[in-house]
N, C-alpha and C positions, 0 to 999 in steps of 0.2 A: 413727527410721525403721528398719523392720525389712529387714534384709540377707533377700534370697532367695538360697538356693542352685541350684547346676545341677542337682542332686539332685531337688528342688524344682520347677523347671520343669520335666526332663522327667515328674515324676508328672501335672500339669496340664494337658502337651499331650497325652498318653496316654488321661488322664480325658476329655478334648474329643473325642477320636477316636472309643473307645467311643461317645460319646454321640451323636457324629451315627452312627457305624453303626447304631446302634436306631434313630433317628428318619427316615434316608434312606431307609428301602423305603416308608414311609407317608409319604412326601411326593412318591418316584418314582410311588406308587401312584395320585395323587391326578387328576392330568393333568387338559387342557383340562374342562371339565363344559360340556353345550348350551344355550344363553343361554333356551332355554323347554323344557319338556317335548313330545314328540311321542308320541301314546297308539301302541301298538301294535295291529296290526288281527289279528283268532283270530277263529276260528270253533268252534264249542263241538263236541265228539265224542259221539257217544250212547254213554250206559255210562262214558262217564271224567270225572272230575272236571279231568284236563289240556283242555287247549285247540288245537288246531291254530293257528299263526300264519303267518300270509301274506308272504309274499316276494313274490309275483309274480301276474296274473292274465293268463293268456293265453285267448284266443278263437280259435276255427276260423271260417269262412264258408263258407257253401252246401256243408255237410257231407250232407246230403238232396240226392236227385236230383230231387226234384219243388220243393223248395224254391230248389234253383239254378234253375231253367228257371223259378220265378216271378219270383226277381230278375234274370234277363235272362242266364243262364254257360248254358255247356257243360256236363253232367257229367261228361260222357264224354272232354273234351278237356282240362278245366284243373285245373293240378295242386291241391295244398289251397295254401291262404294264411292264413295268421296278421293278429291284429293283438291291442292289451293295454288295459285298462284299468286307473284308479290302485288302486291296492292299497286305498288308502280308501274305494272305492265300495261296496264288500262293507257288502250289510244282512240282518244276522242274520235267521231266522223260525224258530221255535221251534215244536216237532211240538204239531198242534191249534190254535196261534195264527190269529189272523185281522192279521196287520204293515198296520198304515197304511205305506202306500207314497205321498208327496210327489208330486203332479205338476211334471215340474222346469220350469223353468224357460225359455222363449225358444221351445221347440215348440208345435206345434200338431194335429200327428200322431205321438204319443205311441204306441209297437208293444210287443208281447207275444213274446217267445223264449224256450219250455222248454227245457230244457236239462239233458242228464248234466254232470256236471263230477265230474271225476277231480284229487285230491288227491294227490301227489307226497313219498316221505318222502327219497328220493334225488335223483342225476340224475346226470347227466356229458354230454359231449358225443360225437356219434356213435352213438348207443345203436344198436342193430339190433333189428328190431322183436320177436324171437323174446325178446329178455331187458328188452323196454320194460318189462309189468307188473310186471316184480320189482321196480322202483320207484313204483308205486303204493300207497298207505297206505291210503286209503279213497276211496269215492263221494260224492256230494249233487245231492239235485235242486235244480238254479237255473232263475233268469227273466234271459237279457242282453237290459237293456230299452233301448231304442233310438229316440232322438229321431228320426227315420224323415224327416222334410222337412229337418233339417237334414245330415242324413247325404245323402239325395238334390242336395238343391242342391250343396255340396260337388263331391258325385261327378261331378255336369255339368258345376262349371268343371275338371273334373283336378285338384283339390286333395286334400290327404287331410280323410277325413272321423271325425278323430277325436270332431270335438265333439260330433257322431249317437254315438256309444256311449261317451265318459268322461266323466260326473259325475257327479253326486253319487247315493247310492242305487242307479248305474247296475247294481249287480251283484247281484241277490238271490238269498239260499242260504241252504238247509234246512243242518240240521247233518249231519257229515262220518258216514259207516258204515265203520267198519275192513273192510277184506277178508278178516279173521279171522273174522268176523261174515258179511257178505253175497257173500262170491265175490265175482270178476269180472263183472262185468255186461254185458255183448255183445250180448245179446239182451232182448225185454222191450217191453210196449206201454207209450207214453209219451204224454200227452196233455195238451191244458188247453182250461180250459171258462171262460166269463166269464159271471156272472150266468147259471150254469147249463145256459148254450149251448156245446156244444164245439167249442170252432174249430180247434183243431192235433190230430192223431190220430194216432200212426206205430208203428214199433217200431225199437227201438235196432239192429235189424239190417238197417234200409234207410240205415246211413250209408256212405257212399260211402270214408271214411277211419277204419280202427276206432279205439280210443283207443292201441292199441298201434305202430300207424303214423302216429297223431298225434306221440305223444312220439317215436319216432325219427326224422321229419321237422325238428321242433321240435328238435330236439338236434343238426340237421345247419346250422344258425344261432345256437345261443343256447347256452351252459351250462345245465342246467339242474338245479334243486337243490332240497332239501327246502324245502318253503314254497309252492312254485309250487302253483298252480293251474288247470287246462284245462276251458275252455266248452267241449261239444265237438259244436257243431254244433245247430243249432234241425231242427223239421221242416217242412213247407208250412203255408199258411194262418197267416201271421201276420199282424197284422191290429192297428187302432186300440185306444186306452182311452180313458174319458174318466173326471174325477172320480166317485167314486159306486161305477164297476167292484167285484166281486168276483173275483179270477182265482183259479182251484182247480188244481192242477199237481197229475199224477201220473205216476207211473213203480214199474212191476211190481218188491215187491222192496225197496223205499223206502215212509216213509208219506207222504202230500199235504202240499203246502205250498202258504199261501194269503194274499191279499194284499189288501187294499183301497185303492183308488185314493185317494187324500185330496186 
């Protein structure tokens, strides 16, 4: 049997040490992994090969003065109010497409909302409205499409009526326009037609809260940070779809984006 020396040992424990020091940064490295894959949700940029990816989706309501007095407000009296849908609901439409759009599910009075929606590359909380758009990255014209009987009933017992505006598909947008690209957008006719008829017709400067007192409103509740997203406000005359629909959106500035009801 062969005699070890202490000579001997300590070369062995030394050799062991080195070797977990190489091997323990790639095993601290490795940590918990998530028992499925979750896809992440982007939105495509025009001109970039990169992608916008979504954090967050916020909405404004009765951002229109003519549009609050059809849903029953004050414009004059109430301040703006928020609300969000899932980050999943975001469905792509790609410039010149014609997107089948799902009739969802459980409605029966299935509504149409144009919509600017302002893309976020910062945020923080508190913003003051004079330094809001320095964190805006880019524009897109969306549709926040709204289960409209189930949002109604909701509203008559005092519940909240998230399940009128979060599911699936609930969110549709044209791709994102840097600001480098299209300016600020403040102003500008905004509209949409269904099967050729145009039922909503405004311009970006009869909203009652601009996007820049959006986000500092927004930011006097929320953090808010690159990824986010802001509906920011429909105009009057929204109104039913039914299978079949063509909806054509336009906004001065932006090209159309178009959907068919499936």
């Amino acid at each position: 049997m062969k005699n070890t020396s202490r000579r001997d040992l300590l070369a062995t424990a030394a050799g062991t040490a080195v070797a977990a020091a190489i091997t323990s940064p790639a095993t601290a490295q490795a940590g918990p992994k998530p028992i499925f894959p979750v896809p992440a949700t982007t939105i495509p940029i025009v001109g970039e090969t990169d992608v916008f990816q979504v954090r967050r989706i916020y909405c404004i309501g009765r951002n229109y003065a003519a549009h609050a007095i059809e849903r029953g407000s004050d414009p004059n009296r109430e301040p703006p109010f928020f609300f969000q849908k899932p980050t999943d609901a975001i469905q792509n439409v790609a410039i010149g497409e014609v997107a089948d759009h799902p009739y969802p599910l459980l409605t029966k009075n299935y509504h149409h909302e144009v919509e600017l929606v302002a893309a976020l590359k910062s945020g923080g909380t508190n913003i003051p409205p004079e330094r809001a758009l320095d964190h805006v990255y880019g524009y897109a014209l969306g549709l926040d499409m709204t289960r409209r009987d189930l949002q109604n009933g909701m509203a008559a017992e005092k519940k909240p009526w998230e399940i009128g505006k979060s599911f699936d598909h609930a969110a549709v947008i044209g791709p994102i326009h840097p600001v480098a690209k299209v300016g600020h957008l403040a102003k500008g006719a905004i509209s949409l037609a269904v099967n050729g008829t145009v039922r909503q017709n405004s311009d970006l400067d009869k909203m009652i809260w601009s996007v820049a007192e959006q986000i500092a409103k927004l930011s006097e509740a929320f953090e808010l940070k690159a990824g986010d997203i802001i509906y920011s406000g429909t105009p009057e005359n929204v109104g039913p779809v039914v299978k079949g629909d063509v909806l054509l959106c336009k906004l001065d500035g932006l090209p159309d984006m178009s959907i068919r009801v499936v």
